[in-house]
mmCIF file of the N, C-alpha and C atoms, coordinates in Angstrom:
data_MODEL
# 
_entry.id   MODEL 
# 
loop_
_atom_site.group_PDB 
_atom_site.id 
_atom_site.type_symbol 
_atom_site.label_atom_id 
_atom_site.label_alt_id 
_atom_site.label_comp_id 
_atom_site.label_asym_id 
_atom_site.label_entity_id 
_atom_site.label_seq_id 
_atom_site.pdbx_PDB_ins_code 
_atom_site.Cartn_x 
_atom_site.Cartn_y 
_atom_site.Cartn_z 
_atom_site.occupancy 
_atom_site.B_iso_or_equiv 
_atom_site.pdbx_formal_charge 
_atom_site.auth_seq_id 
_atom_site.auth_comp_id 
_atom_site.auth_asym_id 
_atom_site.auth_atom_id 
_atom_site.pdbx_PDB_model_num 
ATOM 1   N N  . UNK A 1 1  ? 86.908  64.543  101.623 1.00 0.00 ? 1  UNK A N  1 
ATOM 2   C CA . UNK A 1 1  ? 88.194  64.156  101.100 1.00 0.00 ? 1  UNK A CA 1 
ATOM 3   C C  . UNK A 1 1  ? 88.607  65.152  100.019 1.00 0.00 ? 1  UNK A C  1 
ATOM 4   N N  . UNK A 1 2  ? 89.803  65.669  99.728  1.00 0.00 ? 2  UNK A N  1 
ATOM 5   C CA . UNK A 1 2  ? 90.437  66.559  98.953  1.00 0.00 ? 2  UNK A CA 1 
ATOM 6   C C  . UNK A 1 2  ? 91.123  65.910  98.266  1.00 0.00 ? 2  UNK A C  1 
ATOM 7   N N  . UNK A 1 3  ? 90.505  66.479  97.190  1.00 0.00 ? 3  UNK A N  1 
ATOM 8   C CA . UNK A 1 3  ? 91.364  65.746  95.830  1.00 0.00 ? 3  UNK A CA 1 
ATOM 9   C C  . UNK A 1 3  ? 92.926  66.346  95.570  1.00 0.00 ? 3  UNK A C  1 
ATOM 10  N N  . UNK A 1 4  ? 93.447  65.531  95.230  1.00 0.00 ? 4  UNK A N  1 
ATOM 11  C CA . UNK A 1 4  ? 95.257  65.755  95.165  1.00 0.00 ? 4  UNK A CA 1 
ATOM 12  C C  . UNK A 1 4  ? 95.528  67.232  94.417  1.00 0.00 ? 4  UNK A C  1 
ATOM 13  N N  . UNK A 1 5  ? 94.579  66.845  93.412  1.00 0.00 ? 5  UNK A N  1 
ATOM 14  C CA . UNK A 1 5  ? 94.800  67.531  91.747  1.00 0.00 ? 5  UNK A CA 1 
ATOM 15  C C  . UNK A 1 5  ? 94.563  68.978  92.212  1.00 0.00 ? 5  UNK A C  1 
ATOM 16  N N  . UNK A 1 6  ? 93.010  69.113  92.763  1.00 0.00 ? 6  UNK A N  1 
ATOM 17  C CA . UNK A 1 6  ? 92.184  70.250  93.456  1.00 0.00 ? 6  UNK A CA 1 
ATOM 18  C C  . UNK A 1 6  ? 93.447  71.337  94.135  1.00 0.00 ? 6  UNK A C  1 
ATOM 19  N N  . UNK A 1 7  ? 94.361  70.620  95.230  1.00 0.00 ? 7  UNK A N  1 
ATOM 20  C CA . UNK A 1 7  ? 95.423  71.309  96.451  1.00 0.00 ? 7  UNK A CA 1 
ATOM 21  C C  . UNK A 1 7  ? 96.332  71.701  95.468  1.00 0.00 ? 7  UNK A C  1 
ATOM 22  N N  . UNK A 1 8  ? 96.631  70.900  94.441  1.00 0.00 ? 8  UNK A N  1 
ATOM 23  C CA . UNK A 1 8  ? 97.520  71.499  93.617  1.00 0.00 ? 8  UNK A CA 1 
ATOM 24  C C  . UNK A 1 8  ? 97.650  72.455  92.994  1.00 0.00 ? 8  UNK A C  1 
ATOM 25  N N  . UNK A 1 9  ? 96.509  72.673  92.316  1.00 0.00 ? 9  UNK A N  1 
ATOM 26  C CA . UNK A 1 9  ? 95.629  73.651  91.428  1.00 0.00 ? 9  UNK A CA 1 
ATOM 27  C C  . UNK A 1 9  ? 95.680  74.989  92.116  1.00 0.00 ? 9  UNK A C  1 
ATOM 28  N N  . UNK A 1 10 ? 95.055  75.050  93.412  1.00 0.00 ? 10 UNK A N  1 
ATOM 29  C CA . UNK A 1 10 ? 95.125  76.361  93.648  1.00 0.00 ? 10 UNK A CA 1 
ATOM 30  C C  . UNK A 1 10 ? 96.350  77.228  94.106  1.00 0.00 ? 10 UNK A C  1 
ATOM 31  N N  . UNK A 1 11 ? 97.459  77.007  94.498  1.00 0.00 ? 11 UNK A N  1 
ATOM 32  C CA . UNK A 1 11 ? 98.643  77.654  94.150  1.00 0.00 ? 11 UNK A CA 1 
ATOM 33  C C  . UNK A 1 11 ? 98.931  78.354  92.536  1.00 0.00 ? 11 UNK A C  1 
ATOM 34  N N  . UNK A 1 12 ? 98.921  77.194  91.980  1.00 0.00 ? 12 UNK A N  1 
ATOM 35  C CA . UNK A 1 12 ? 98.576  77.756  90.399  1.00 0.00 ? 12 UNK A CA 1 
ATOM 36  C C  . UNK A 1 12 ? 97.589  78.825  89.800  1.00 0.00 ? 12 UNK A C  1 
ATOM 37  N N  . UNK A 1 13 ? 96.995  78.580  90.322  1.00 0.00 ? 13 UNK A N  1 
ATOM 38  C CA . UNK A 1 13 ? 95.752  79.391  89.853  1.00 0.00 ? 13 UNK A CA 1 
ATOM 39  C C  . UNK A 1 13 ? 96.102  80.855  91.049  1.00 0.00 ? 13 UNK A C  1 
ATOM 40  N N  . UNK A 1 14 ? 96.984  80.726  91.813  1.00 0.00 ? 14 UNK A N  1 
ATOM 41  C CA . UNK A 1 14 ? 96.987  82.055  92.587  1.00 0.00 ? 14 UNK A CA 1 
ATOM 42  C C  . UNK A 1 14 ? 98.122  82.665  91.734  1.00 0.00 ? 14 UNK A C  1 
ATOM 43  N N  . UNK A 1 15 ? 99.237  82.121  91.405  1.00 0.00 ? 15 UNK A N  1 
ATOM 44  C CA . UNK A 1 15 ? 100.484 82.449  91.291  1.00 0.00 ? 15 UNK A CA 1 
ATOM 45  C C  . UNK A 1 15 ? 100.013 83.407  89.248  1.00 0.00 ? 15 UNK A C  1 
ATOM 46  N N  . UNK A 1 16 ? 98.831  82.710  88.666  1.00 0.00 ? 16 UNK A N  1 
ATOM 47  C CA . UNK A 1 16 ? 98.819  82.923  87.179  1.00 0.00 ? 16 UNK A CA 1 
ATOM 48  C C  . UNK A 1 16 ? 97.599  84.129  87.493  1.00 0.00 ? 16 UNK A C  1 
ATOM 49  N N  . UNK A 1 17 ? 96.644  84.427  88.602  1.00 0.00 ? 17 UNK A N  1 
ATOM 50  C CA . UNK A 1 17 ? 96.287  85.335  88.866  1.00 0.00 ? 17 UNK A CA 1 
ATOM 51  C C  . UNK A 1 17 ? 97.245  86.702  89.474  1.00 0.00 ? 17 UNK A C  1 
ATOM 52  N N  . UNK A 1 18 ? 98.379  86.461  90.094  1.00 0.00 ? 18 UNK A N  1 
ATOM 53  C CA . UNK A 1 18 ? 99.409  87.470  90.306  1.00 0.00 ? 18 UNK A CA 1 
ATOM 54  C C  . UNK A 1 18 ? 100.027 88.094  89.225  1.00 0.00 ? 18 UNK A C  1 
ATOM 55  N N  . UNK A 1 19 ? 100.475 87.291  88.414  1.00 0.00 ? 19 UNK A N  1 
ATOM 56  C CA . UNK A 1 19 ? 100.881 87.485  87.266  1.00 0.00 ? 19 UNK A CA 1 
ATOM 57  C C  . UNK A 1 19 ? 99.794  88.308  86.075  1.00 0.00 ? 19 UNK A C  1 
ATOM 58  N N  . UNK A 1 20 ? 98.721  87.689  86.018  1.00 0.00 ? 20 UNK A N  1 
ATOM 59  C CA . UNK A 1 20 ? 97.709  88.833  85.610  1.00 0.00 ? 20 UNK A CA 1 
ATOM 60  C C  . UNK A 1 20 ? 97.716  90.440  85.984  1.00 0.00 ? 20 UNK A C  1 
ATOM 61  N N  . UNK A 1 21 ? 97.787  89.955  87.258  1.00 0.00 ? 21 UNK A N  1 
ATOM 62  C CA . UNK A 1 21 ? 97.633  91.618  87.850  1.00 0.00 ? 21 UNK A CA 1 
ATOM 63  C C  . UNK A 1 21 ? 99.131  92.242  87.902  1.00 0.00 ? 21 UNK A C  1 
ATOM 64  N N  . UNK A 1 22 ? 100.598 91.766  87.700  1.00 0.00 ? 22 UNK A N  1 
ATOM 65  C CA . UNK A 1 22 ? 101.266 92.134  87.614  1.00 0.00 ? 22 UNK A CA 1 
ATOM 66  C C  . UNK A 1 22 ? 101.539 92.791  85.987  1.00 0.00 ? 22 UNK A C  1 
ATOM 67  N N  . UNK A 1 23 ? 100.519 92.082  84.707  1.00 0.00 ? 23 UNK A N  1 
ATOM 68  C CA . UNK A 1 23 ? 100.734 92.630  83.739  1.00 0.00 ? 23 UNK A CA 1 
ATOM 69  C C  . UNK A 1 23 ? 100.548 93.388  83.466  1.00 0.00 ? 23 UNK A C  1 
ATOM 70  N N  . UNK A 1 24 ? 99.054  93.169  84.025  1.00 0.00 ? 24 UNK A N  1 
ATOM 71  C CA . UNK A 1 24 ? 98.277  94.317  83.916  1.00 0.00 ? 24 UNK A CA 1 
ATOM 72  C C  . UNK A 1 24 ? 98.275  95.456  84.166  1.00 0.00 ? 24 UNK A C  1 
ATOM 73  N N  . UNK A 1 25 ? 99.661  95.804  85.434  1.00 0.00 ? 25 UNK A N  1 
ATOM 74  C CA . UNK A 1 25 ? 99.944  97.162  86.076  1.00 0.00 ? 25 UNK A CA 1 
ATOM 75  C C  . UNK A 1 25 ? 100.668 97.472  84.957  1.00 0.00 ? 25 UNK A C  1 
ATOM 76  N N  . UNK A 1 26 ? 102.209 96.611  84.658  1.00 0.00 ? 26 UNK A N  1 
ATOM 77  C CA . UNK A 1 26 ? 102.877 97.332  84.187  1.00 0.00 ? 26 UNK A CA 1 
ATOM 78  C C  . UNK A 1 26 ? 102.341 97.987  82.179  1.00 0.00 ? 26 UNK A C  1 
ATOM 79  N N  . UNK A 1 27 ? 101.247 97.142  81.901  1.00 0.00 ? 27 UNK A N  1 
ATOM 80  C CA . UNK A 1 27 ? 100.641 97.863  80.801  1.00 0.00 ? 27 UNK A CA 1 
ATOM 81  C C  . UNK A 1 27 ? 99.960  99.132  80.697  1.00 0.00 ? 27 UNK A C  1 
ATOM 82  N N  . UNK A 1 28 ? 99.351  99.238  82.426  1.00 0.00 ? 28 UNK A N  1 
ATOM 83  C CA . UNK A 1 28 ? 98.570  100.802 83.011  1.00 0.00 ? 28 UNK A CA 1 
ATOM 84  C C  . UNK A 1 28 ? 99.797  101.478 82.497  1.00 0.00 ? 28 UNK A C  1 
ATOM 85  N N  . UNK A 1 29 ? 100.955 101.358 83.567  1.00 0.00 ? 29 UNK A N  1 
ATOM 86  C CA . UNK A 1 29 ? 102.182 101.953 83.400  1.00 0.00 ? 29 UNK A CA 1 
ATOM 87  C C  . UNK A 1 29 ? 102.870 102.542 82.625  1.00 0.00 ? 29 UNK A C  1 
ATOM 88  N N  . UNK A 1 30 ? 102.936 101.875 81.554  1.00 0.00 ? 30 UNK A N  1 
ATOM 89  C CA . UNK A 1 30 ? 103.636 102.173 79.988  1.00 0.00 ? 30 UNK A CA 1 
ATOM 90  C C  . UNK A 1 30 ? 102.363 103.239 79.495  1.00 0.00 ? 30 UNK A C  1 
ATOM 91  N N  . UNK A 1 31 ? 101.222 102.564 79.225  1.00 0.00 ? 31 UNK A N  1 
ATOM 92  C CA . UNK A 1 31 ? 100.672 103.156 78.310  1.00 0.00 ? 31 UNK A CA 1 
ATOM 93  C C  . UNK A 1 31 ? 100.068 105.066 79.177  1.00 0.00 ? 31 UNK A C  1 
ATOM 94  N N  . UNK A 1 32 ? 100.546 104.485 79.969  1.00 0.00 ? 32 UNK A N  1 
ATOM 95  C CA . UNK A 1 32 ? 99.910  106.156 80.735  1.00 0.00 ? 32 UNK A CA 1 
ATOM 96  C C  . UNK A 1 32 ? 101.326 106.609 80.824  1.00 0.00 ? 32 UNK A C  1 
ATOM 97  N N  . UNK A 1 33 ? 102.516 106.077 80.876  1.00 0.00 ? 33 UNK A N  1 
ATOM 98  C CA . UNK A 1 33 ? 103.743 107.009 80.791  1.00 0.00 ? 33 UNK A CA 1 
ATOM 99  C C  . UNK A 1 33 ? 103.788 107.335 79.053  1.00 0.00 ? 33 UNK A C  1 
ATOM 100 N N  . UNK A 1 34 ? 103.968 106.652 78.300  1.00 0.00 ? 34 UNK A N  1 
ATOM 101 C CA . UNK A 1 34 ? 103.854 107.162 76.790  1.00 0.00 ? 34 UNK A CA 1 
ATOM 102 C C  . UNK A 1 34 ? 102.727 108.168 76.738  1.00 0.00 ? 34 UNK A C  1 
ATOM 103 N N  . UNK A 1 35 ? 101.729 108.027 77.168  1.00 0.00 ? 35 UNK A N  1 
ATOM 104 C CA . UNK A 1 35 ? 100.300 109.303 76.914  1.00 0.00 ? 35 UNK A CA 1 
ATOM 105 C C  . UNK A 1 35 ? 99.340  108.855 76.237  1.00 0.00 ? 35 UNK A C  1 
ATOM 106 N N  . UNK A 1 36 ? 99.858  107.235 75.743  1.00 0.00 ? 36 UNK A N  1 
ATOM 107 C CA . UNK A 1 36 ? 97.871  106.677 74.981  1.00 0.00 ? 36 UNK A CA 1 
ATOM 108 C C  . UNK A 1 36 ? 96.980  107.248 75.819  1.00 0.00 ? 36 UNK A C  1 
ATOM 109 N N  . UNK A 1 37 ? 96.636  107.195 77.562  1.00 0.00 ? 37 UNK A N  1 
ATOM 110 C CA . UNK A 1 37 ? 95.686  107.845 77.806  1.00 0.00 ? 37 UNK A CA 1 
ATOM 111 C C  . UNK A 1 37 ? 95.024  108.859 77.966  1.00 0.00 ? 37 UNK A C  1 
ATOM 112 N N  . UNK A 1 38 ? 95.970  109.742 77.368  1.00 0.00 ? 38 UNK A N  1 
ATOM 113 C CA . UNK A 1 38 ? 95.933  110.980 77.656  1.00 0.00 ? 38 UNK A CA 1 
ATOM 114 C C  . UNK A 1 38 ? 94.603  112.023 77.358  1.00 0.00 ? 38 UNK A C  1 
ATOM 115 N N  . UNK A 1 39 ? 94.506  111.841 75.970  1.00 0.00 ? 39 UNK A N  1 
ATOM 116 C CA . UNK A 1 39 ? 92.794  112.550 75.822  1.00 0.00 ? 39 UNK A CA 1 
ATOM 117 C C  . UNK A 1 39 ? 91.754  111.973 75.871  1.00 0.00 ? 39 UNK A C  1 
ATOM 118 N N  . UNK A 1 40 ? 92.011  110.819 76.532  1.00 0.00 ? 40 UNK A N  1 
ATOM 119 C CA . UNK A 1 40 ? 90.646  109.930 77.150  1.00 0.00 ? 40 UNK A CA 1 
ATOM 120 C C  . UNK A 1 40 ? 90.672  110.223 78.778  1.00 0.00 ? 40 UNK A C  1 
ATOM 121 N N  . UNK A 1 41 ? 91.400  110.991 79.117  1.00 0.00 ? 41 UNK A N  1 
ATOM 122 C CA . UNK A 1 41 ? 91.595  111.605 80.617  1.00 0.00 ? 41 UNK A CA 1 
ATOM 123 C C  . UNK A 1 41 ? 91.735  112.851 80.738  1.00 0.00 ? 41 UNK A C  1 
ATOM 124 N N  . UNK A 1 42 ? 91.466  113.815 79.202  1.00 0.00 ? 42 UNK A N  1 
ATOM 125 C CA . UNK A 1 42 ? 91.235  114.837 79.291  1.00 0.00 ? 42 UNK A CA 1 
ATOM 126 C C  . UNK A 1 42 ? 89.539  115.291 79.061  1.00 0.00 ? 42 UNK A C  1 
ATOM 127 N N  . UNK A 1 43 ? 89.359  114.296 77.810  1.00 0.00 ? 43 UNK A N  1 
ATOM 128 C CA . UNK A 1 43 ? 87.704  114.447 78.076  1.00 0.00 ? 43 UNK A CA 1 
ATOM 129 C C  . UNK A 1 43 ? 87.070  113.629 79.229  1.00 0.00 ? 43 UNK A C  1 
ATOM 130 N N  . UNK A 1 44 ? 87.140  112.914 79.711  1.00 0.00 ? 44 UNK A N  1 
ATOM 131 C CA . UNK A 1 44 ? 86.794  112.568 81.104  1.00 0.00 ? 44 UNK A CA 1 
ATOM 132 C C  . UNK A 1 44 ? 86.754  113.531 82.301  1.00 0.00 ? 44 UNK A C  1 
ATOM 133 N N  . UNK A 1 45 ? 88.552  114.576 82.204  1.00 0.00 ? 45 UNK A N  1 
ATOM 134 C CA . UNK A 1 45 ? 88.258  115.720 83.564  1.00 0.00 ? 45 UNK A CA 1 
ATOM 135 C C  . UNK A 1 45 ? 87.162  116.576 82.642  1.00 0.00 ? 45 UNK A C  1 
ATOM 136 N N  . UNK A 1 46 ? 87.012  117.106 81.296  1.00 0.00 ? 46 UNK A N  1 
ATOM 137 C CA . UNK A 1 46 ? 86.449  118.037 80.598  1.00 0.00 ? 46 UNK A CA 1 
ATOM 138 C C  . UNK A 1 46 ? 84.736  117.775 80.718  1.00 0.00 ? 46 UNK A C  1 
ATOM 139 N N  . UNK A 1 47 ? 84.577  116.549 80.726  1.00 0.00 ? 47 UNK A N  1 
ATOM 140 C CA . UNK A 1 47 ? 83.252  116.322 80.851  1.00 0.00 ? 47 UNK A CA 1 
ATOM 141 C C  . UNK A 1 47 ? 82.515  116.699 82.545  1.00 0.00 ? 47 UNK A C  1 
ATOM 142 N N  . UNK A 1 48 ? 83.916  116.455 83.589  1.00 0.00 ? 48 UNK A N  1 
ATOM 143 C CA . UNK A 1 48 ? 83.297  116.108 85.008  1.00 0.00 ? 48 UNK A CA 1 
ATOM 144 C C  . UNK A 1 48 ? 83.184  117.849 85.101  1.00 0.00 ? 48 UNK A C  1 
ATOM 145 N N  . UNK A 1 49 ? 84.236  118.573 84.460  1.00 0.00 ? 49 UNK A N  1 
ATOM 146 C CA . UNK A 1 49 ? 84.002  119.753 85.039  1.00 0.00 ? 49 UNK A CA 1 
ATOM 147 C C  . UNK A 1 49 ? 83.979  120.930 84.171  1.00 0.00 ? 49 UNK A C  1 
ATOM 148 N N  . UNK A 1 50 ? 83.329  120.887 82.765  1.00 0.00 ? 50 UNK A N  1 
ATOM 149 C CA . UNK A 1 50 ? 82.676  121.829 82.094  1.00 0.00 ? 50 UNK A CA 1 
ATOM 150 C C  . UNK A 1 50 ? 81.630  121.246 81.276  1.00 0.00 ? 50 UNK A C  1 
ATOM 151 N N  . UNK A 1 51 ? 80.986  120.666 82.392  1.00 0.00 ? 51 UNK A N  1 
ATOM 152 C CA . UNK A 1 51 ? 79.870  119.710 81.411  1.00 0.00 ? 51 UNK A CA 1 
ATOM 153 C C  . UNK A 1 51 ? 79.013  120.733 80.330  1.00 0.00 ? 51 UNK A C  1 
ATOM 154 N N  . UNK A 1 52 ? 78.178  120.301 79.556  1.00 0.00 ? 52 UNK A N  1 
ATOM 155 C CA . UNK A 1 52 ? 77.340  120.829 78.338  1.00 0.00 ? 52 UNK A CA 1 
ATOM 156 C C  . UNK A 1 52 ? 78.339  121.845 77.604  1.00 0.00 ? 52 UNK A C  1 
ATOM 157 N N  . UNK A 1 53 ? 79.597  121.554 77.970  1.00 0.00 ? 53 UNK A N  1 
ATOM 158 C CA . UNK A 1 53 ? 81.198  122.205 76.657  1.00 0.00 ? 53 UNK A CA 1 
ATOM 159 C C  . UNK A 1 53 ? 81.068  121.010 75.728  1.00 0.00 ? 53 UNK A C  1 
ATOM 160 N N  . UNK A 1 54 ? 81.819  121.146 74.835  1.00 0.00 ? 54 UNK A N  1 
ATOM 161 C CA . UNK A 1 54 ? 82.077  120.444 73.794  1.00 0.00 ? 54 UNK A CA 1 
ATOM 162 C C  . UNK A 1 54 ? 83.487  120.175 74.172  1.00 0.00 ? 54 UNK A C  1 
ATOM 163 N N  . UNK A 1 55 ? 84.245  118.731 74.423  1.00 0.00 ? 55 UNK A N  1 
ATOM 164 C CA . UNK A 1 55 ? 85.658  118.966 74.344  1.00 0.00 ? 55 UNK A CA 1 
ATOM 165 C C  . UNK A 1 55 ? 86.560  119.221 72.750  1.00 0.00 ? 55 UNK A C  1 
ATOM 166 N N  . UNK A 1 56 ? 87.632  119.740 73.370  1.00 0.00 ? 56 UNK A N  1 
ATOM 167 C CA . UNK A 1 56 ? 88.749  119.754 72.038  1.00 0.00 ? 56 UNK A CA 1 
ATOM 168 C C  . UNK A 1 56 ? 88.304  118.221 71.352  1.00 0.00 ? 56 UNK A C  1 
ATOM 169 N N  . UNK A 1 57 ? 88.426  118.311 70.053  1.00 0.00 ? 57 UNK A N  1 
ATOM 170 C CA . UNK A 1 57 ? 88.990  117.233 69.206  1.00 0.00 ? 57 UNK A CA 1 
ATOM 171 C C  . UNK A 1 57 ? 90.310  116.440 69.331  1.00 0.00 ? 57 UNK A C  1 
ATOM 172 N N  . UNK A 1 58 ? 90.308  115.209 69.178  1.00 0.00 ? 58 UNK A N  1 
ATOM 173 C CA . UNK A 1 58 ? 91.402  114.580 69.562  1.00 0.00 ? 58 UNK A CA 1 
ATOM 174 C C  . UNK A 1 58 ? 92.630  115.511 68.924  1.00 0.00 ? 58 UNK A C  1 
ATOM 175 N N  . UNK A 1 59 ? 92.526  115.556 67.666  1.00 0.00 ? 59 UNK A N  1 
ATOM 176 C CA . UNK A 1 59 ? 93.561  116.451 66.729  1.00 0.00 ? 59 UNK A CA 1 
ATOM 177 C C  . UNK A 1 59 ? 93.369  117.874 67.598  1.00 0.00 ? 59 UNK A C  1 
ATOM 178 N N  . UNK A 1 60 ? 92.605  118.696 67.863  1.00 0.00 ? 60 UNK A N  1 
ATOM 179 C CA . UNK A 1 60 ? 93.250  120.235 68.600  1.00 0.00 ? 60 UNK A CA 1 
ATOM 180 C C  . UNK A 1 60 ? 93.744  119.624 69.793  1.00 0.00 ? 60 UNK A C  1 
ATOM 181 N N  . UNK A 1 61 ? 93.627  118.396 70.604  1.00 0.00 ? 61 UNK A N  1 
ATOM 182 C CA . UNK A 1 61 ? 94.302  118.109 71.663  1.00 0.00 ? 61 UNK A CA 1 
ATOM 183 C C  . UNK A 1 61 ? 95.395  117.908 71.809  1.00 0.00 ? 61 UNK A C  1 
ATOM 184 N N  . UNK A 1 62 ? 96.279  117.216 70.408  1.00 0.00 ? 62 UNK A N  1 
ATOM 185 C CA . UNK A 1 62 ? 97.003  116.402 70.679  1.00 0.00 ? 62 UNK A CA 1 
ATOM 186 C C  . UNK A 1 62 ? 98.332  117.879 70.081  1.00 0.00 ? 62 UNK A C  1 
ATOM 187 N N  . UNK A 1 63 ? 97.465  118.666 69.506  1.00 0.00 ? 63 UNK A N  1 
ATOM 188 C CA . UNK A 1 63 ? 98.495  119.917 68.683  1.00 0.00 ? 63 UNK A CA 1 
ATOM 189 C C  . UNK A 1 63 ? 98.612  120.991 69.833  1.00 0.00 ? 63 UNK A C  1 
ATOM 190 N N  . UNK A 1 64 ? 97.736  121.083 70.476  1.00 0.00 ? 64 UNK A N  1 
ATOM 191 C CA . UNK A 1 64 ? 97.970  121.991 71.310  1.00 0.00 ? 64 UNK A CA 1 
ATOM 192 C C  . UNK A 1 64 ? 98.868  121.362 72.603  1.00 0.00 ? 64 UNK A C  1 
ATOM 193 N N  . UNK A 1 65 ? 98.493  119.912 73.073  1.00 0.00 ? 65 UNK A N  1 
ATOM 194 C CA . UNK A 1 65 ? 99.910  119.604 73.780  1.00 0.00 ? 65 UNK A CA 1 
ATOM 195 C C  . UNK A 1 65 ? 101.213 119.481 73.027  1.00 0.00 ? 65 UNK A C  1 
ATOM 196 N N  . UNK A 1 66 ? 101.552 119.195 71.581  1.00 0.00 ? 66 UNK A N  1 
ATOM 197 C CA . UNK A 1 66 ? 102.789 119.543 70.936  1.00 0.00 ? 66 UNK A CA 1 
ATOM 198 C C  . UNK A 1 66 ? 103.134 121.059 71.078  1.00 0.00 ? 66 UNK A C  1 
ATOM 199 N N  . UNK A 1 67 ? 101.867 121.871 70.840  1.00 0.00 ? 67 UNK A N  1 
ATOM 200 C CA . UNK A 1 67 ? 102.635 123.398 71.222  1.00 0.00 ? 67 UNK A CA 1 
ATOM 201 C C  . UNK A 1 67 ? 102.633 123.869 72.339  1.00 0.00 ? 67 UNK A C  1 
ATOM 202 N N  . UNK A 1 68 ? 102.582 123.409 73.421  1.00 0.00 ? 68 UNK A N  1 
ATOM 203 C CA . UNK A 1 68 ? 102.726 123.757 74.659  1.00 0.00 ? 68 UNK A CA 1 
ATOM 204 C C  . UNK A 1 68 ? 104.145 123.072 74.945  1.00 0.00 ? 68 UNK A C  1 
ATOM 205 N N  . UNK A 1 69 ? 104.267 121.746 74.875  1.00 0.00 ? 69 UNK A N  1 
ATOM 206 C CA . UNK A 1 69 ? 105.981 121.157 74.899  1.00 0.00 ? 69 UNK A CA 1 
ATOM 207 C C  . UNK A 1 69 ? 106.974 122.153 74.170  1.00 0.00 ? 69 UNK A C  1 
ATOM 208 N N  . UNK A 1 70 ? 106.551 122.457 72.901  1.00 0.00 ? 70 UNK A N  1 
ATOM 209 C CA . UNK A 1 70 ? 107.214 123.086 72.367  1.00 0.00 ? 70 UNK A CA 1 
ATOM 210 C C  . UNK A 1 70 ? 107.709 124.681 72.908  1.00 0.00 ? 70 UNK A C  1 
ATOM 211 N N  . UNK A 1 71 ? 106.561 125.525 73.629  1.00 0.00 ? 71 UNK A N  1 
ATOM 212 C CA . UNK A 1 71 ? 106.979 126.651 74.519  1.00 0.00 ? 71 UNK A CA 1 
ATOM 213 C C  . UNK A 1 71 ? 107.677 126.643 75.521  1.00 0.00 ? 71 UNK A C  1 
ATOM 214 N N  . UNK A 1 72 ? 107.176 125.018 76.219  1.00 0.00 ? 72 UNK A N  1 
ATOM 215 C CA . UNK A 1 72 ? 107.588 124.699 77.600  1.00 0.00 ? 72 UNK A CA 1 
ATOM 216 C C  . UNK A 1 72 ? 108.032 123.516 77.316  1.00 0.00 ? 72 UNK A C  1 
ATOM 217 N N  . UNK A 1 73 ? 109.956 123.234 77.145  1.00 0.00 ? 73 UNK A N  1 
ATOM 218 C CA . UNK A 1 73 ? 110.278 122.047 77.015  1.00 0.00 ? 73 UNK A CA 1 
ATOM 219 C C  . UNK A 1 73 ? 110.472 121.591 78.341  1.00 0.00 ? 73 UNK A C  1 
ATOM 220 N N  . UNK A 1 74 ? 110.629 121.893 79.587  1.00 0.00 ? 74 UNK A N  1 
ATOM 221 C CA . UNK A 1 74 ? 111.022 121.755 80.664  1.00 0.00 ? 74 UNK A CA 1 
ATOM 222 C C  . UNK A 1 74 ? 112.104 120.628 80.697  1.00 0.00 ? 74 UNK A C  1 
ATOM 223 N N  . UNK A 1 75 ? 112.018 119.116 81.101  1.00 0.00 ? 75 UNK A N  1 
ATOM 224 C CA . UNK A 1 75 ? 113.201 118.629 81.316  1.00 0.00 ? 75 UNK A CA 1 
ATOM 225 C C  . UNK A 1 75 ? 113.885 117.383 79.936  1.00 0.00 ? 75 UNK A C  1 
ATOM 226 N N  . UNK A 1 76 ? 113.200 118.053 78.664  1.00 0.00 ? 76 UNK A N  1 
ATOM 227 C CA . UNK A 1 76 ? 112.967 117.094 77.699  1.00 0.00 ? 76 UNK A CA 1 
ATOM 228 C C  . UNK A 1 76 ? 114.920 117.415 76.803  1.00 0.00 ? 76 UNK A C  1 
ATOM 229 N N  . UNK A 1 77 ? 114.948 116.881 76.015  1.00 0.00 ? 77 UNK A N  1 
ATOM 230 C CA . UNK A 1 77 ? 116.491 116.632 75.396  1.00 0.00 ? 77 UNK A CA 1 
ATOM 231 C C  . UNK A 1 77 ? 117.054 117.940 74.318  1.00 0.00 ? 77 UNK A C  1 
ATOM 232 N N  . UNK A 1 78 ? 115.385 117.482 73.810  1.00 0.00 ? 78 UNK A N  1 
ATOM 233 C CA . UNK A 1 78 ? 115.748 118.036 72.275  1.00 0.00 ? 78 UNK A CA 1 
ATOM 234 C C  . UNK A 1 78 ? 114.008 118.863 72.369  1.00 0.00 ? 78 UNK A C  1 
# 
C-alpha cells in the first residue's frame, strides 16, 4: 500500500532537485563569465601541463591578464 503523503512527495522532491541543478548552472555561469574562476583554471591547466613549474602568483596572474586586455582590448568599450 502507498502512502498518500509518500506519491506526493516525490514530484516535490523532483521539481526542488531541478531547481538545485538549475541554480547551480546558472552560478557555474556567472561566476566563470565574470572570471572568479579564472586562476584556479589557470593553475589547474599549469599544473596538468608544466608540472614541477611553479605557477604565476595569483597577483602576477591577475596583472598580467589586466596587461594583456589592456594591449589587446578586442571587443571591450572602454
Amino acid at each position: 500500500m502507498t502512502n498518500r503523503t509518500d506519491a506526493a512527495t516525490t514530484p516535490l522532491r523532483a521539481l526542488l532537485s531541478a531547481v538545485g541543478r538549475v541554480g547551480r548552472g546558472i552560478r557555474w555561469y556567472m561566476t566563470t563569465l565574470m572570471g572568479d574562476t579564472a586562476y584556479a583554471t589557470y593553475v589547474a591547466h599549469h599544473r596538468r601541463q608544466h608540472p614541477g613549474e611553479e605557477p604565476m602568483t595569483e597577483r602576477q596572474f591577475w596583472r598580467q591578464r589586466m596587461d594583456d586586455q589592456d594591449r589587446n582590448p578586442g571587443a571591450r568599450c572602454c
